[in-house]
VEXDREN-2710 file (C-alpha; in Angstrom, 1 decimal):
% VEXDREN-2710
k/r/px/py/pz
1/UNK/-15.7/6.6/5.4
2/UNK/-18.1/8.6/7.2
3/UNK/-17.1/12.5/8.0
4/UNK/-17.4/13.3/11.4
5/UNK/-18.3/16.9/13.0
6/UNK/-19.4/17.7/9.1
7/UNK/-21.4/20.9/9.1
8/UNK/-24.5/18.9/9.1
9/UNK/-24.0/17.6/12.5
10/UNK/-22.2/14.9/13.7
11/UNK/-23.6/11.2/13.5
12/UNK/-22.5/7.8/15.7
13/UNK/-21.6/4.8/14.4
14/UNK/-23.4/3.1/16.7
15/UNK/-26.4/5.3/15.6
16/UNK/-26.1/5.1/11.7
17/UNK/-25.5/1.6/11.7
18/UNK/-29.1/1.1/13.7
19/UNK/-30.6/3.4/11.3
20/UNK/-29.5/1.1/8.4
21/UNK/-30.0/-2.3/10.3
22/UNK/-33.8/-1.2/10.3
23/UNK/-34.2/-0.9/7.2
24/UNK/-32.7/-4.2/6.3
25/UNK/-29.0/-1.8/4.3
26/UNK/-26.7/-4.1/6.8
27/UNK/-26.0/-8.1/5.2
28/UNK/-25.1/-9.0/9.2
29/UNK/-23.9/-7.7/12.2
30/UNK/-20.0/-7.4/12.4
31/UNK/-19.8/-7.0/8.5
32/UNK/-17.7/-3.7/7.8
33/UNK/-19.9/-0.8/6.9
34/UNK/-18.9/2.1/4.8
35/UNK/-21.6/4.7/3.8
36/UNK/-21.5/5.8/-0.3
37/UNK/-22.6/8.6/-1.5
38/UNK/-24.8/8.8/-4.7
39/UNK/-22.2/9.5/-7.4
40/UNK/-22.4/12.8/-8.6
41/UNK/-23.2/14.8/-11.7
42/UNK/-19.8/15.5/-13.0
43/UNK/-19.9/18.5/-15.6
44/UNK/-16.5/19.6/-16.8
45/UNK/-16.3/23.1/-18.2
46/UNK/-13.2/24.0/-20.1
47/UNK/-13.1/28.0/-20.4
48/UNK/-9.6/30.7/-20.5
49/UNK/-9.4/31.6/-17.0
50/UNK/-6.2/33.6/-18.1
51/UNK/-5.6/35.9/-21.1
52/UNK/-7.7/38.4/-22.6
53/UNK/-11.0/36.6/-22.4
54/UNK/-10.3/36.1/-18.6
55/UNK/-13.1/38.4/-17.5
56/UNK/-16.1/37.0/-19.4
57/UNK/-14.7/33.6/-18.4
58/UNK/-14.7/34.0/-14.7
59/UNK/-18.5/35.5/-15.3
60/UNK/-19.4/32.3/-17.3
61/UNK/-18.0/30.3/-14.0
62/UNK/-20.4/32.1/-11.4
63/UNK/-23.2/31.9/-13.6
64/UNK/-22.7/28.4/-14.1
65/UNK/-22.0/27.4/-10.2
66/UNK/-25.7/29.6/-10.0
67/UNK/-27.6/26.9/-11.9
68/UNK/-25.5/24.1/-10.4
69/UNK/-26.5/25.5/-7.0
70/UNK/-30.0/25.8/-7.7
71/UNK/-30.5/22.2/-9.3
72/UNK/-28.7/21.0/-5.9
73/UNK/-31.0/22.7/-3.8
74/UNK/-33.8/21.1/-5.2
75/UNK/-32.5/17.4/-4.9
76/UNK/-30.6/16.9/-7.9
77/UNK/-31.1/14.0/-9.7
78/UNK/-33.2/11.9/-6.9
79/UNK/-30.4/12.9/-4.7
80/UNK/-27.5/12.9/-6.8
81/UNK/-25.6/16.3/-7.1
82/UNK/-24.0/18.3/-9.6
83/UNK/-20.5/19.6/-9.2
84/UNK/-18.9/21.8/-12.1
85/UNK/-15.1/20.8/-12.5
86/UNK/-13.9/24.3/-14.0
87/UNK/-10.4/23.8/-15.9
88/UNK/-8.6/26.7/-17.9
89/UNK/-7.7/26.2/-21.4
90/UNK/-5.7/28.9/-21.6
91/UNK/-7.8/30.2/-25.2
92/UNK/-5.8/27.5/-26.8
93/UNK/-6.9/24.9/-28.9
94/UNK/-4.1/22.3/-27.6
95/UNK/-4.7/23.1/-24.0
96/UNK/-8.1/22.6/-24.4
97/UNK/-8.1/19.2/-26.0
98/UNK/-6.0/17.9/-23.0
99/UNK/-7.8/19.6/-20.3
100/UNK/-11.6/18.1/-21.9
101/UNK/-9.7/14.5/-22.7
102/UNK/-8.6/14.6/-18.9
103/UNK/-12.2/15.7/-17.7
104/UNK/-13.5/13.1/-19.3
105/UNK/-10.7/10.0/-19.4
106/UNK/-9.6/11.0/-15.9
107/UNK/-12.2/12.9/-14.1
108/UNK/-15.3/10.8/-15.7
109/UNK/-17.1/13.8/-16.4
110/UNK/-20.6/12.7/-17.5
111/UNK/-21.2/16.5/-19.8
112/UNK/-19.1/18.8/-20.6
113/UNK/-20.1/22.7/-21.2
114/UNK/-17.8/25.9/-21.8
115/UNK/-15.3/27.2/-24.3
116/UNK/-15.1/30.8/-25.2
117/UNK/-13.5/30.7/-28.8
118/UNK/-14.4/30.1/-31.9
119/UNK/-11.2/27.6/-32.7
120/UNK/-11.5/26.3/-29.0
121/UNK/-15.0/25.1/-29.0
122/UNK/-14.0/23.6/-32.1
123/UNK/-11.1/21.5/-30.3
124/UNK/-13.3/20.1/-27.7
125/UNK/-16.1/19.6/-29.8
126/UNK/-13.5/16.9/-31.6
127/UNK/-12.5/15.2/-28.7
128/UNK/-16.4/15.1/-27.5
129/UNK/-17.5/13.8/-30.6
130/UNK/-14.8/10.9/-30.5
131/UNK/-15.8/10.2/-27.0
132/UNK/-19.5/10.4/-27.3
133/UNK/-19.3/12.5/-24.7
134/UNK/-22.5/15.7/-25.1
135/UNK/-21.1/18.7/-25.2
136/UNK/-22.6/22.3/-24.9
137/UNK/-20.9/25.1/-26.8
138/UNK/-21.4/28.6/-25.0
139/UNK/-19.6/30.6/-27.9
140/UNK/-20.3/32.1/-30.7
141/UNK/-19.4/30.1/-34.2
142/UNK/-21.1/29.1/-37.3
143/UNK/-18.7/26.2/-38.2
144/UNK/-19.6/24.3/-35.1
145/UNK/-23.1/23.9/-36.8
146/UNK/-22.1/22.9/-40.5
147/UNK/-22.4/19.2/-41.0
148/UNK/-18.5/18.7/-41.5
149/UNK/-17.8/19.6/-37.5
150/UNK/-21.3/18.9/-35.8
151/UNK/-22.4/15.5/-34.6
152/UNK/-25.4/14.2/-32.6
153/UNK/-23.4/15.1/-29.1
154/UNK/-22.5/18.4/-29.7
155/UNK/-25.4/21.3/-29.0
156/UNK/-24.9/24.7/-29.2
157/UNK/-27.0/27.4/-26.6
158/UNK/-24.7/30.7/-27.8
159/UNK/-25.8/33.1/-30.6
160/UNK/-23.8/32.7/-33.4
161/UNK/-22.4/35.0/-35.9
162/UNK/-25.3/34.7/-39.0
163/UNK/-27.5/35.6/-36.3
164/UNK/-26.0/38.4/-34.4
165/UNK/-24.8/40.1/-37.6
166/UNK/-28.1/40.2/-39.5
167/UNK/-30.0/41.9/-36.7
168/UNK/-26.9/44.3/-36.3
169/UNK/-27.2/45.0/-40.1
170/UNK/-31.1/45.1/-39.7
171/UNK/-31.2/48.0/-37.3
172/UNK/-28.0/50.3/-38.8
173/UNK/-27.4/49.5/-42.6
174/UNK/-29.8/50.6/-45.4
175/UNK/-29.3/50.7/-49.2
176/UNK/-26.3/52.3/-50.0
177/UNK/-24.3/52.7/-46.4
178/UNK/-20.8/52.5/-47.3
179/UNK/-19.4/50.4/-44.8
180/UNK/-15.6/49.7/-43.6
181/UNK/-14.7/46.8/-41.6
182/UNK/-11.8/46.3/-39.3
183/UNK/-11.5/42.5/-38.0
184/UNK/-9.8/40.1/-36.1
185/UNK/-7.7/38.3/-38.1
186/UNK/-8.6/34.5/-37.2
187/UNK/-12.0/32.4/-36.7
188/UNK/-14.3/34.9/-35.0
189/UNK/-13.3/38.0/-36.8
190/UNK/-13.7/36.3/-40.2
191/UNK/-17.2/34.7/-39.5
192/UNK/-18.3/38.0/-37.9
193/UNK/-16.9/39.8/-41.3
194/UNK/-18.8/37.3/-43.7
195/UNK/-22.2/37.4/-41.7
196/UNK/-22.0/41.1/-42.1
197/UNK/-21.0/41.0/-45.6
198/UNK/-23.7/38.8/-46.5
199/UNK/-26.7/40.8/-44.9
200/UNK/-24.9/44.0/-46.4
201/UNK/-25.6/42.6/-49.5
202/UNK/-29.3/41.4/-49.0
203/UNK/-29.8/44.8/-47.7
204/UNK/-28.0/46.8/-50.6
205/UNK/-25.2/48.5/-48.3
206/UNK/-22.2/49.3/-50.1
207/UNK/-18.5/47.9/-48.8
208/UNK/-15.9/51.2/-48.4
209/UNK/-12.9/48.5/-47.2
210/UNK/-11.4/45.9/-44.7
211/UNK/-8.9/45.7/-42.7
212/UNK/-7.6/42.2/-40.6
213/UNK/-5.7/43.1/-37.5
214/UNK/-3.7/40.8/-35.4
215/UNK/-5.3/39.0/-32.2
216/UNK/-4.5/40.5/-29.2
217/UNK/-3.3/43.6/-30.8
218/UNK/-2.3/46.7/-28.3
219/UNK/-1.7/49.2/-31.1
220/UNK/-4.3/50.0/-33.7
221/UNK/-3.2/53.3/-34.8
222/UNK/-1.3/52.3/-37.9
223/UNK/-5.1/51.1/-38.9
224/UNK/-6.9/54.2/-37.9
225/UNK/-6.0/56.4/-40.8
226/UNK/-6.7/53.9/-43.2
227/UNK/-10.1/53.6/-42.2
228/UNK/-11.1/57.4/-42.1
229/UNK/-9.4/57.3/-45.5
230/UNK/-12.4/54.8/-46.6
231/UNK/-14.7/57.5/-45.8
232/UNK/-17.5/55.1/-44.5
233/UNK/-20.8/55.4/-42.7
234/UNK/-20.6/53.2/-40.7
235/UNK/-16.9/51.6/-38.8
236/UNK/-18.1/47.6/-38.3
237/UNK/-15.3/46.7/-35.6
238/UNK/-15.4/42.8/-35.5
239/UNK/-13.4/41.3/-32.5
240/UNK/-13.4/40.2/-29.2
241/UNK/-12.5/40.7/-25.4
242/UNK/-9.9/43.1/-25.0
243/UNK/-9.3/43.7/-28.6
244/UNK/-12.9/45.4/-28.4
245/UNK/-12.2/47.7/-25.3
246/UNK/-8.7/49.0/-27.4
247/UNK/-10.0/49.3/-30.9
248/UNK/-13.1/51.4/-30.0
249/UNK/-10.8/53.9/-27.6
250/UNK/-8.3/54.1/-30.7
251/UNK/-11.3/54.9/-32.8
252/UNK/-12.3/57.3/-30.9
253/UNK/-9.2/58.8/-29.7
254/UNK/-9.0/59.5/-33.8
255/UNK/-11.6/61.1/-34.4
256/UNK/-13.6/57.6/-36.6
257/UNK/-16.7/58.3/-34.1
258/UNK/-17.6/61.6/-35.1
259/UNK/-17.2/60.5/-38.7
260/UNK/-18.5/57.4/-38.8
261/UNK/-21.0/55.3/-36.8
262/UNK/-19.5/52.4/-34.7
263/UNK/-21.3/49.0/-34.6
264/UNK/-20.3/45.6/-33.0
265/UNK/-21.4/42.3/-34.0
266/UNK/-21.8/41.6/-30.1
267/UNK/-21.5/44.6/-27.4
268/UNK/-19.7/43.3/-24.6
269/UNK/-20.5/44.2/-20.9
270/UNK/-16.7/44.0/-19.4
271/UNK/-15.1/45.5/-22.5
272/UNK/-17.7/48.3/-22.0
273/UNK/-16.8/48.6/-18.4
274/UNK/-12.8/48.7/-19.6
275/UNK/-13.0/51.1/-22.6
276/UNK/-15.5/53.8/-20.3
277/UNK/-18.4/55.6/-20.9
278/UNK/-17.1/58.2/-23.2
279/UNK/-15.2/55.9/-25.6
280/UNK/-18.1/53.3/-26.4
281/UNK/-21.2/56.2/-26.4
282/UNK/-23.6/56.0/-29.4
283/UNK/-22.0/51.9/-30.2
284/UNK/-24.5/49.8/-31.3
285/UNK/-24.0/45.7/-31.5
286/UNK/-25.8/42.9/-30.2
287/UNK/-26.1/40.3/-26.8
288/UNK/-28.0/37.3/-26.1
289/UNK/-28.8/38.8/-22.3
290/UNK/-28.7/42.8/-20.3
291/UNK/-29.6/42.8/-17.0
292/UNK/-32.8/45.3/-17.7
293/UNK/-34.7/42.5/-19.3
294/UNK/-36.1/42.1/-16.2
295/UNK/-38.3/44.9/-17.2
296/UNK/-40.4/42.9/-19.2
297/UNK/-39.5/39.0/-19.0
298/UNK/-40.0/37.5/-16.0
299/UNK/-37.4/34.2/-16.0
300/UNK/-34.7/37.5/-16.3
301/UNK/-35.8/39.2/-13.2
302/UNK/-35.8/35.9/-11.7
303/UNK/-31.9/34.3/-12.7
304/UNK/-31.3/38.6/-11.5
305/UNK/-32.3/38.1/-8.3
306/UNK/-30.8/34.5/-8.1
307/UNK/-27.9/36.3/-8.9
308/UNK/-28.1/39.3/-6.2
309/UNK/-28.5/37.1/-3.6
310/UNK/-25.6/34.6/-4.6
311/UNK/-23.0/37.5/-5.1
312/UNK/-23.4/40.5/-3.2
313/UNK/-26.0/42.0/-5.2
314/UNK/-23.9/41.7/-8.1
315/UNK/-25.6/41.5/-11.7
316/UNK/-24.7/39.0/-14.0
317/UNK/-23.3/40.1/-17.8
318/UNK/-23.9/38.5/-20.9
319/UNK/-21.3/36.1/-21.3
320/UNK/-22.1/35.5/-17.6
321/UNK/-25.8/34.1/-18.6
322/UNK/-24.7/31.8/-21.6
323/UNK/-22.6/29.7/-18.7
324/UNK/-26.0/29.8/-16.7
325/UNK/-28.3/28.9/-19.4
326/UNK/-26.3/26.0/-20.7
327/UNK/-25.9/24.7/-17.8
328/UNK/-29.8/25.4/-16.5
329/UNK/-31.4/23.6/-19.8
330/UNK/-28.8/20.5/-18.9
331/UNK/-29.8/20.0/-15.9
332/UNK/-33.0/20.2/-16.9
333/UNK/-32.8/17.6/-19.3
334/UNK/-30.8/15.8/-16.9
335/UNK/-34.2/15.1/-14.2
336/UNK/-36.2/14.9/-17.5
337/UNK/-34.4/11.9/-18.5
338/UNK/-34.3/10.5/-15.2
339/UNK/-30.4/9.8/-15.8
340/UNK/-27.2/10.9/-16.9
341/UNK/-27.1/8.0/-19.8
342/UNK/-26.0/10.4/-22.8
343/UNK/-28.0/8.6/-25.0
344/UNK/-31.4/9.6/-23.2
345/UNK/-30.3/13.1/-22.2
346/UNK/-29.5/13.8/-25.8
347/UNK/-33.4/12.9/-26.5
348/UNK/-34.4/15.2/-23.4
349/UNK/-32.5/18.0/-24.6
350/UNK/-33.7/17.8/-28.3
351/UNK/-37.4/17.8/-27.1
352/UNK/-36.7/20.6/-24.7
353/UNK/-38.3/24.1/-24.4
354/UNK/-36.8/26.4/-21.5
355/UNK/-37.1/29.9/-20.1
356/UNK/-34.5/30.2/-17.5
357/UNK/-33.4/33.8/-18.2
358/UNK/-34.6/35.8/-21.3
359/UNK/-38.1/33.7/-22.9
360/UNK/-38.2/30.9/-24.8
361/UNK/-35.5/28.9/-26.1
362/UNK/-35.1/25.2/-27.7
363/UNK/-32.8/23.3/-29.6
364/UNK/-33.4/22.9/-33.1
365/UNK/-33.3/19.3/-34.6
366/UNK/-31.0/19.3/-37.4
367/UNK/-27.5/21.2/-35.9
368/UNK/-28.5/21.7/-31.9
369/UNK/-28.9/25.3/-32.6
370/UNK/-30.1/27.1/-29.3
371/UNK/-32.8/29.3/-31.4
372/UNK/-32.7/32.4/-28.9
373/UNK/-33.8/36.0/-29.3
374/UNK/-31.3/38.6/-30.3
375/UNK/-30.9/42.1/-28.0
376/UNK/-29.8/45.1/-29.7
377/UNK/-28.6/47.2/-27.7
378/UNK/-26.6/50.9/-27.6
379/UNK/-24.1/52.3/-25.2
380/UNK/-25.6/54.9/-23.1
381/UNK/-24.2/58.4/-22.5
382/UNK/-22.9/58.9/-19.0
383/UNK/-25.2/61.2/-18.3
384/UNK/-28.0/59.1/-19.0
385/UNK/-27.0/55.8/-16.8
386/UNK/-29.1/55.5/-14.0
387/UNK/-26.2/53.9/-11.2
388/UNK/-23.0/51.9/-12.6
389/UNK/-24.5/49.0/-14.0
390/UNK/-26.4/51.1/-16.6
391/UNK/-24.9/50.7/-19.5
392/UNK/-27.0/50.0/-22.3
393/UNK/-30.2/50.6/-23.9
394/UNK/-32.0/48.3/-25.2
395/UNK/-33.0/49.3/-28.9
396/UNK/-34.9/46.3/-30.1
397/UNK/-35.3/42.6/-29.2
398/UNK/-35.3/40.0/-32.0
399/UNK/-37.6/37.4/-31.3
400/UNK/-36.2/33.8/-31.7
401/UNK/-36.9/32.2/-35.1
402/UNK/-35.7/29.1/-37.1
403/UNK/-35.7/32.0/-39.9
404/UNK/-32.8/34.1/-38.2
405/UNK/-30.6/30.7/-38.9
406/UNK/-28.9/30.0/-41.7
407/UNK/-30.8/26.8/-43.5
408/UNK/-30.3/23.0/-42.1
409/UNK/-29.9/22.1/-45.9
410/UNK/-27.1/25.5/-46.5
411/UNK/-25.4/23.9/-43.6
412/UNK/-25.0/20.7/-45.5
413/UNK/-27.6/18.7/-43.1
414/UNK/-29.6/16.5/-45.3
415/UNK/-32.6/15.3/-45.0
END
């Protein structure tokens, strides 16, 4: 059926079907015609629009529609589009099984890309693997990449925790740093707590105590005590989203800051923007993307602008650029392969290098590893932010390295 009065223009019958007849696309005159699009590019991208990971959802979205956008505008796959088919998994492992088994049984999503927890990713990267369907993870996990949970369909473009926590450790531990830790009590607190565990001990620092705390917890103050008690150097605070904003503004509201150093395995942009100036100064942690990178690598100042000009002159966040660089190096491998066959965009995605918005990246061979540089970056004082979107410095930037990872063979990936 052809649209008519579209916002392209309207176009006659009378005149398409001449257009067509030229060129030898009618079988005989009479014969009914109906025009068909090229089918498009489906990508389905399961992430928690609601709950506490809402806001670095939404920012994965826009970042995500940017690279969609941008591979449109340039003709897509020899005129086939891309269209993102966003669904909300509500942070739940069950929801987001059904929600990726209906994107791909019911929408025929060709990719899918998204998740934003450590057990969710998980979920869909079992219903992907069963399907065959390639799936990019966009948050952070170790398991995904042990040979137990990984297959030849799943890559992962996010940081993970063995990477984020050894260049932490690297840049605020030293020998003998007595170190208290105060998790979240389920995936991502407990592979944040090992990873920093593991390069305290390589680097000699000393563990004061731990404490798990619920998911989602409002209330930390019957923890608070208990950590001063420890009498550390440094407060590790390993948890995510809105857990983040509360625990560091309990911490400081008791006094942890001025006796102890904060760090984060990853400082967050929105939880930075929630918990204030004041409350996060002085926190150290890492991020796989700041907005200031522009500075000095040029793909940055480039997704930056992209970004500006798509949303108000709004800048995208960390989280924010994962959704865009996933989505980007798919894409990517999408018109490399000349098809959406999973088979040969697997190939074009394994032999891929990209710099879409921080330097080089690629995929490493044995467990789809994104290898990525690693930001670390401090919370500035208020009086030092130069307009709202100021918030960090940038102390240090990890270069990408197959040595950062844990070991294909550790990971149970045999040769």
């Amino acid at each position: 059926m052809i649209e008519q009065g579209s916002r392209h223009g309207s176009v006659s019958r009378r005149t398409l079907v001449r257009g067509l007849a030229a060129t030898g696309a009618l079988a005989g005159i009479g014969m009914p015609f109906v025009a068909r699009a090229a089918e498009p590019i489906r990508i389905g991208f399961p992430t928690p629009v609601t709950g506490p990971f809402g806001a670095e959802a939404k920012d994965q979205i826009r970042s995500a529609e940017l690279a969609v956008k941008q591979f449109n505008e340039t003709g897509g796959l020899n005129g086939r589009m891309a269209e993102l088919l966003v669904r909300d998994d509500k942070l739940n492992p069950g929801e987001a099984a059904t929600r990726t088994l209906e994107l791909i049984e019911k929408d025929k999503a060709h990719f899918i890309v998204g998740a934003l927890s450590s057990a969710v990713q998980l979920s869909v990267n079992e219903i992907t693997r069963s399907r065959k369907v390639l799936y990019v993870s966009i948050s952070q996990s170790d398991t995904i990449n042990e040979a137990k949970d990984f297959s030849r369909y799943t890559f992962h473009e996010a940081l993970n925790p063995h990477m984020t926590t050894a260049a932490v450790a690297k840049h605020t531990f030293k020998k003998g740093t007595r170190v208290a830790y105060l998790a979240a009590d389920y995936a991502y607190g407990h592979e944040m707590l090992r990873g920093f565990k593991r390069a305290a001990a390589a680097i000699g620092a000393e563990t004061a105590g731990e404490i798990l705390h619920p998911f989602g917890a409002p209330d930390y103050s019957t923890f608070m005590p208990r950590l001063r008690s420890m009498r550390p150097d440094i407060l590790c605070i390993c948890n995510f989203g809105r857990d983040q904003a509360n625990s560091i503004k309990q911490a400081n509201d008791f006094g942890l800051k001025k006796a102890a150093r904060i760090v984060v395995p990853v400082l967050l942009h929105n939880q930075r923007l929630a918990g204030g100036a004041d409350a996060f100064e002085g926190v150290v942690g890492a991020s796989n993307y700041y907005w200031r990178l522009e500075e000095t690598v040029p793909s940055a100042k480039a997704f930056n602008d992209a970004f500006r000009a798509a949303y108000a002159n709004a800048i995208p966040t960390d989280y924010g650029a994962y959704g865009y660089t996933a989505v980007r190096s798919l894409l990517m491998a999408v018109k490399a392969a000349g098809d959406t066959d999973t088979d040969k965009v697997i190939a074009a995605l394994e032999g891929l290098t990209y710099d879409v918005a921080k330097g080089p990246e690629r995929y490493r061979a044995c467990d789809h590893q994104a290898i990525q540089s690693v930001l670390i970056t401090e919370s500035r004082k208020k009086s030092e932010m130069q307009g709202e979107a100021d918030l960090f410095r940038i102390l240090d930037v990890e270069a990408g390295s197959e040595a950062a990872l844990r070991t294909c063979d550790e990971l149970g990936h045999r040769a």
